[in-house]
Structure formats: C-alpha cells, structure tokens
LOVODREN-793219 format. One record per residue: z, y, x of N, C-alpha, C in turn. Coordinates in steps of 0.1 Angstrom, whole numbers, padded with zeros to 4 digits, always signed. Example, Ala and Ser with C-alpha at 12.3 -4.5 7.8 and 13.67 -1.06 7.14 Angstrom:
<nodes>
+0078-0057+0132+0078-0045+0123+0078-0033+0132+0071-0022+0128+0071-0011+0137+0079+0000+0129
</nodes>
This chain:
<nodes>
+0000-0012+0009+0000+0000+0000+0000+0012+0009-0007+0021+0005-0011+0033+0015-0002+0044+0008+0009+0047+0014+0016+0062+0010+0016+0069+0018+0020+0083+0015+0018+0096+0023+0030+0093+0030+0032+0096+0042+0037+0099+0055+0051+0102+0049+0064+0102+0055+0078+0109+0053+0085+0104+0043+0092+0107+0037+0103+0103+0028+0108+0108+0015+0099+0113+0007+0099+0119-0004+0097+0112-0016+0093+0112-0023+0097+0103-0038+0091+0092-0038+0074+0092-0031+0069+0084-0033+0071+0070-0023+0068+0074-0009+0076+0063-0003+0090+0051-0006+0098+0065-0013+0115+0063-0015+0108+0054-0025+0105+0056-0038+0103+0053-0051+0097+0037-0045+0088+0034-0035+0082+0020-0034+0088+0015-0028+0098+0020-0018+0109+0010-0010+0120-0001-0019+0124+0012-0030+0134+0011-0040+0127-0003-0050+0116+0007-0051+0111-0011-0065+0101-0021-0059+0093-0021-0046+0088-0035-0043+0097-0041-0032+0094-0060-0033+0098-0065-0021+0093-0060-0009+0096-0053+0001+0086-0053+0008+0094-0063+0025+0080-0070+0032+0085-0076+0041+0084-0069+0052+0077-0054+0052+0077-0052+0064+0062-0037+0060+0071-0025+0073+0060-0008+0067+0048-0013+0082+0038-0011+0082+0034+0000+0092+0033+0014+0090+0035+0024+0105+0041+0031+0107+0021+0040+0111+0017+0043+0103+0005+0058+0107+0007+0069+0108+0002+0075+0117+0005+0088+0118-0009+0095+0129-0009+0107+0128-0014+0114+0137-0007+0127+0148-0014+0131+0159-0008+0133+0171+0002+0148+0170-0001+0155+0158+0007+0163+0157+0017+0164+0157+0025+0173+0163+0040+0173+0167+0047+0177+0151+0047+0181+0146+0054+0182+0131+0050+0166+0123+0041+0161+0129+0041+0148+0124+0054+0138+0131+0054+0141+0142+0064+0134+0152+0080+0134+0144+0082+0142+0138+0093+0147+0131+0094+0141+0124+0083+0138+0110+0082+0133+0097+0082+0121+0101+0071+0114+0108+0077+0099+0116+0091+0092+0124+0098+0103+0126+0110+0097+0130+0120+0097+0114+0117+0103+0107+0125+0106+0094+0120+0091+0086+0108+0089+0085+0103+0075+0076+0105+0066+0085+0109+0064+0101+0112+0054+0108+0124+0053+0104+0134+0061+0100+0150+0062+0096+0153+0054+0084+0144+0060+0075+0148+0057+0059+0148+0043+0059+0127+0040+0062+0129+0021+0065+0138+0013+0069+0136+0016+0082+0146+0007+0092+0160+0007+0089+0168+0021+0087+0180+0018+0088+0187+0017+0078+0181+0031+0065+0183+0027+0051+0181+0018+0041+0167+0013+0046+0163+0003+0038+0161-0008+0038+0164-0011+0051+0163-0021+0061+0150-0029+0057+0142-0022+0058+0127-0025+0063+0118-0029+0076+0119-0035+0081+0114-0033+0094+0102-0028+0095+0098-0024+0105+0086-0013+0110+0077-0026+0121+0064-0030+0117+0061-0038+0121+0049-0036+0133+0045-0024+0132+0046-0014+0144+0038-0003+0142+0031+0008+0148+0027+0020+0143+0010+0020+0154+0003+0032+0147-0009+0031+0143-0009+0047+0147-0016+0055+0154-0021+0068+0158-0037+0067+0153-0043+0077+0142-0045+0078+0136-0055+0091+0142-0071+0089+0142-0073+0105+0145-0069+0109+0156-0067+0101+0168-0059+0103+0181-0072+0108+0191-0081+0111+0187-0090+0116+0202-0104+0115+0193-0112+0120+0197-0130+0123+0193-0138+0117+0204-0141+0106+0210-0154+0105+0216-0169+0111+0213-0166+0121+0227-0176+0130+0231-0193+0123+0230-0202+0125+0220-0215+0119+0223-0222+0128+0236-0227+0112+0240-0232+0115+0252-0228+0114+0267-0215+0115+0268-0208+0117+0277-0195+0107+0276-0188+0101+0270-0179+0095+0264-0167+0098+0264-0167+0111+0271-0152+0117+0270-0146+0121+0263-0130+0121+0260-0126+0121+0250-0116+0132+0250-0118+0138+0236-0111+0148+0234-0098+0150+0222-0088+0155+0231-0075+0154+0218-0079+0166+0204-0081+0163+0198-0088+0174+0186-0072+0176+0183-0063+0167+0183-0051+0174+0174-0037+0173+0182-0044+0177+0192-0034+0173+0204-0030+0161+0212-0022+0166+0219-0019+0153+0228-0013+0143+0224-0019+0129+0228-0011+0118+0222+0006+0116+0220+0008+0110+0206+0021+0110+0211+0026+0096+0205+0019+0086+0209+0016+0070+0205+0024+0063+0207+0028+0065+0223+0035+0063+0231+0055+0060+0226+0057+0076+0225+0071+0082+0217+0073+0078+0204+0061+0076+0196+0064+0073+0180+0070+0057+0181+0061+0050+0191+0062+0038+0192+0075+0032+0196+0085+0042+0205+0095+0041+0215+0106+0043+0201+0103+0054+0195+0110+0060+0183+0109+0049+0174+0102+0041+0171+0102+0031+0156+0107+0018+0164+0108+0016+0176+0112+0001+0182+0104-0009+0176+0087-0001+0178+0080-0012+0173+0069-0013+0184+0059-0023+0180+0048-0019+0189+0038-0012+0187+0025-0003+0196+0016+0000+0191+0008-0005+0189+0000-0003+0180-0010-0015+0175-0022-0009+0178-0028+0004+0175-0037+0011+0177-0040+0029+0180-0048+0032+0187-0052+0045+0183-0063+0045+0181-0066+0051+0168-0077+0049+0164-0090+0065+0165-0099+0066+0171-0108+0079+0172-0108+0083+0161-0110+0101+0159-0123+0104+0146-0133+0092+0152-0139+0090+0142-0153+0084+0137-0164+0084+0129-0172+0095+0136-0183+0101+0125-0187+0086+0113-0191+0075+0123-0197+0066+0116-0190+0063+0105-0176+0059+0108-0165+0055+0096-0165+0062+0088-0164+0076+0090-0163+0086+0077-0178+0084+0066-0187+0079+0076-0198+0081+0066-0201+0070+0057-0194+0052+0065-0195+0042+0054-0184+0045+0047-0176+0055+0047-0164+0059+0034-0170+0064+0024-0177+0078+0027-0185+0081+0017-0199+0076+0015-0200+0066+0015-0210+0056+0010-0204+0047+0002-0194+0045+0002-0187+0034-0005-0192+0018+0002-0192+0019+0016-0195+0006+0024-0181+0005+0035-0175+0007+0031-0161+0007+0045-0158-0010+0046-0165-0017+0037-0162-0031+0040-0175-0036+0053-0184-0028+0051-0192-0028+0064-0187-0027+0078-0180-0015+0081-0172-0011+0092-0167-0026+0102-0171-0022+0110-0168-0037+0124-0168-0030+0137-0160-0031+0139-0164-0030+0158-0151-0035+0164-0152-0035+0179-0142-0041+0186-0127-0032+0184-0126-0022+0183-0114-0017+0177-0110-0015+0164-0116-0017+0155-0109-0025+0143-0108-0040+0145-0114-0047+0146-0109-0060+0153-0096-0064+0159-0098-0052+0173-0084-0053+0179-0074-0050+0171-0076-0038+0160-0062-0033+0151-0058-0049+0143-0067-0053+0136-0067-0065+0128-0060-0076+0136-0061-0079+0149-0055-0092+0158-0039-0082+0159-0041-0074+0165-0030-0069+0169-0015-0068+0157-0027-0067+0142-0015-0064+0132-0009-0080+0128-0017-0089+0128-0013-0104+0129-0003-0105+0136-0008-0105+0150+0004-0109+0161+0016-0105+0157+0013-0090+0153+0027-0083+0148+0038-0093+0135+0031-0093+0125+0037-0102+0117+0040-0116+0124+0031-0121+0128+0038-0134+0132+0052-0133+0143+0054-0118+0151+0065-0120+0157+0076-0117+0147+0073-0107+0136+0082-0106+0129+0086-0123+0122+0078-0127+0119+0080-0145+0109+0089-0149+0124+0088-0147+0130+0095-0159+0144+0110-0156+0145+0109-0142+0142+0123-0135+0144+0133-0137+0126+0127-0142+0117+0134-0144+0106+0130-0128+0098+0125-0122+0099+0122-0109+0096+0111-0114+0080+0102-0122+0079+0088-0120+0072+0090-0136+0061+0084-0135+0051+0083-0144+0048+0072-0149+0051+0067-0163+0047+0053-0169+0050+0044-0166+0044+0044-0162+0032+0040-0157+0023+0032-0141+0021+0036-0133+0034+0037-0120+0034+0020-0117+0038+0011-0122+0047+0002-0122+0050-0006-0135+0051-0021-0134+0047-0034-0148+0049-0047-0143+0054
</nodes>
C-alpha cells in the first residue's frame, strides 16, 4: 500500500487497522524529508512495532544523457543516514527516469524492466526473507 511519507492520519489510520508484516521506508534526498523519515521510522518501529524492512531513495540523482553523469537534482544523497536512521537496509536509489515517467503516462508501467528495478525487486525479497528468518514475517506475507 502506497502512503504519503510521515505520520499523519493516513499512515496512522493504516497501521491502526491492517495487519501489517512489515513498512518500506521511501523517500527522497531532501533534507526536510530526512526529518519526516526519522518521525515514520519512529511511529513504525517503535510505536507500532512495525518493522522497517528497509528504505528506498527515491529521485536520488538524474543521469546526464550523453555523458552519464550524474546529477543530484534534489540534493545530496542522504541513503546512506536514512538507512543508518531506520536500522534497515538500503534497498535502492532509484534515478529520475524520463523513460519510467513516460510508461506511467502511457498506462504501461507493467512494461518497465531494467537491471535496477530488478535489483530493487531481488533486494526487497532478500529483505523479507531476513525478516521471516528473524521471526519478524509471516510466510504468508510475500509470493
């Protein structure tokens, strides 16, 4: 389930009424985001006792056409800290992506493939299955 960032009614309100086995943690590199991500790393984890199965930077850099360099459009990463902050792993940083944005507005995002969504996809597995090893997940939670 996809909710907005922080700890306001709506997150609160889904913690409160579904089972859940476990949040990822998105965000992007902005520093006022850094804040709101330590506040919904709080509520999960410690209030709700949710575990945080690990976090996801979001919009973290623009590959330059042409040249492949990469540019912080929303500042400097902060992947690293959010990750250190939730006691989870990082699972991905994901680029803008002209392409992605455009099979969104196509209504083809089931098309979308490349080796970094892949890697998010392996990565978010591994993640659950350490949580299932640790008593954390039911079996049931992911297929």
């Amino acid at each position: 389930m996809d909710l907005p960032l922080g700890t306001a009614d709506a997150p609160l309100t889904v913690m409160q009424s579904l089972p859940l086995s476990g949040v990822l943690i998105v965000f992007s590199p902005q520093q006022l985001t850094a804040m709101v991500v330590r506040k919904a790393v709080k509520m999960a984890r410690d209030s709700m006792h949710v575990p945080i199965l690990g976090v996801v930077e979001n919009m973290s850099y623009l590959v330059l056409p042409g040249t492949g360099e990469k540019l912080d459009l929303f500042g400097k990463s902060r992947a690293d800290e959010m990750a250190k902050a939730a006691g989870a792993p990082l699972l991905a940083q994901i680029p803008v992506d002209p392409e992605l944005a455009r099979l969104c507005d196509d209504g083809d995002i089931e098309h979308c493939s490349s080796d970094l969504t892949n890697a998010l996809a392996d990565a978010l597995i591994d993640a659950v299955e350490r949580a299932r090893m640790v008593g954390g997940l039911e079996k049931e939670t992911i297929s």
